[in-house]
N, C-alpha and C positions, 0 to 999 in steps of 0.2 A: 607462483601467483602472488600478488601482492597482499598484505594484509589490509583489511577495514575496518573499518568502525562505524558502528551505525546504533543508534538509542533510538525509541521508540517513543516520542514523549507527547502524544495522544494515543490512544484509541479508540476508533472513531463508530467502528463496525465489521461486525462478521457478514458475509455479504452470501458463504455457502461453505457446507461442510461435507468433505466425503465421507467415506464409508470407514476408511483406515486414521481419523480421526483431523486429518489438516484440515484447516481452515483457511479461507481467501478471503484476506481482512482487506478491512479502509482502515490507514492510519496516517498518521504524521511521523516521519523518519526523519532523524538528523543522519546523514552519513556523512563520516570524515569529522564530525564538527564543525559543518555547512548549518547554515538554514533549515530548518525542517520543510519537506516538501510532504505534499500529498504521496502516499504511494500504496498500490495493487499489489497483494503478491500471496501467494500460499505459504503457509506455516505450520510446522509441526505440532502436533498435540501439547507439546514442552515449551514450545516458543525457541528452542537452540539453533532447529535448521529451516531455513527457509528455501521455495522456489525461485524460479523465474520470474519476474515484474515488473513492473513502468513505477515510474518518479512520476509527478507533476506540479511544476511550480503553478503558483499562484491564480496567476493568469492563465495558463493555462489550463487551470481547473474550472477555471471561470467559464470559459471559449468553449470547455464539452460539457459544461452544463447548460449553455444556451442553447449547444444543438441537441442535447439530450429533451429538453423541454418542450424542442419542436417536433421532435418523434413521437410517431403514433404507436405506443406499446400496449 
């Protein structure tokens, strides 16, 4: 498997915590030494390992918060 890189250079929000201590943040990630994107993903109580989760550039953050806006929650 290839190596990565990835910095963490907001945080933005904890959105929910389990039981066994991870957290499923909103943050702003650089990976690689890209652009920081929006990204979803679960985190260990240490912040070392992380889960499964989506990127989201820009616009595209934009694009699910106008349909978020239009949902009835």
């Amino acid at each position: 498997m290839a190596e990565f890189k990835y910095e963490i250079t907001e945080r933005i929000a904890v959105l929910s915590q389990s039981a066994n201590g991870w957290e499923r943040q909103l943050n702003m990630v650089s990976w690689n030494d890209r652009e920081p994107k929006y990204d979803i993903r679960d985190w260990s109580p240490d912040g070392t390992k992380m889960g499964k989760g989506i990127s989201l550039s820009h616009d595209e953050m934009a694009i699910l918060k106008g349909i978020l806006e239009e949902l009835e929650l």
